[in-house]
C-alpha positions as CSV (number, residue, x, y, z in Angstrom):
1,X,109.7,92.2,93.6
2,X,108.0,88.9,92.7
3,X,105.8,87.0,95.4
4,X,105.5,83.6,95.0
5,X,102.7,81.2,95.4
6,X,104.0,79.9,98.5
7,X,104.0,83.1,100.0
8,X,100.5,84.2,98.7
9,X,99.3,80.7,100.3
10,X,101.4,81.9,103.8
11,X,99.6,85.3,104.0
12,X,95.9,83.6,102.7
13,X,96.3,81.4,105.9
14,X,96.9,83.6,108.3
15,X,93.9,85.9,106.9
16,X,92.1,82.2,107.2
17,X,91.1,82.6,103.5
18,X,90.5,79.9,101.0
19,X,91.9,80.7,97.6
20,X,91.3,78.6,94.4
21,X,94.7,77.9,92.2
22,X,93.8,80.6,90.1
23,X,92.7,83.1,92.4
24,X,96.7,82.3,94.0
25,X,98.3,83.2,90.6
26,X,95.8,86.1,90.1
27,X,97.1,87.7,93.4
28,X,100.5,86.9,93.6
29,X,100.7,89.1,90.1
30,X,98.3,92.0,91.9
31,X,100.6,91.6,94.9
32,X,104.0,91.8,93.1
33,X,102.2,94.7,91.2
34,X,101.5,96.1,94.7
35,X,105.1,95.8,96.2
36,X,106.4,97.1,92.5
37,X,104.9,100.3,93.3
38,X,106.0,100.4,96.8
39,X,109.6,100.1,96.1
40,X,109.6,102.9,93.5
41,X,107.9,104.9,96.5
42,X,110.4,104.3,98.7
43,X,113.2,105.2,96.1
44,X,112.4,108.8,95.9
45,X,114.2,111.1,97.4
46,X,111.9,112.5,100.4
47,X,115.0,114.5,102.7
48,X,114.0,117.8,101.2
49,X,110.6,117.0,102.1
50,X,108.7,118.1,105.7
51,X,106.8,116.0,107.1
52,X,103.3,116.8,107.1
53,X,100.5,115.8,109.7
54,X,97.6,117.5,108.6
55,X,96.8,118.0,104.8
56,X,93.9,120.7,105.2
57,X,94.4,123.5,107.9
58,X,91.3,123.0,110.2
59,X,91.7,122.5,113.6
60,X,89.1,120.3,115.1
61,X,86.2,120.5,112.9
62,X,83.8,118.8,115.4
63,X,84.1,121.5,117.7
64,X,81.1,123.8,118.5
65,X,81.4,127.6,119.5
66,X,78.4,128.9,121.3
């Protein structure tokens, strides 16, 4: 997906940035980049897959026995 300058101008207004004419071109490329590498995520085939909410198995780690 390629992002246009116009719409790398809409989302550096509403983050109240000011971007130079080449910092626009430089991140509409990183951003297209970006949204390259989230489409190919979201094309791979995850319904085998089961969810999973915690990565390491440790249950609160903050918690003290006495």
């Amino acid at each position: 997906m390629r992002l246009g300058i116009d719409q790398v101008k809409k989302v550096a207004k509403l983050a109240n940035l000011i971007l130079t004419s080449g910092e626009e071109e430089k991140f509409s490329q990183q951003l297209s980049k970006i949204l390259g590498y989230i489409e190919e995520l979201n094309s791979v085939d995850t319904s085998n897959v089961e969810p999973t909410f915690n990565v390491i198995d440790k249950s609160n780690v903050l918690k003290r026995s006495f």
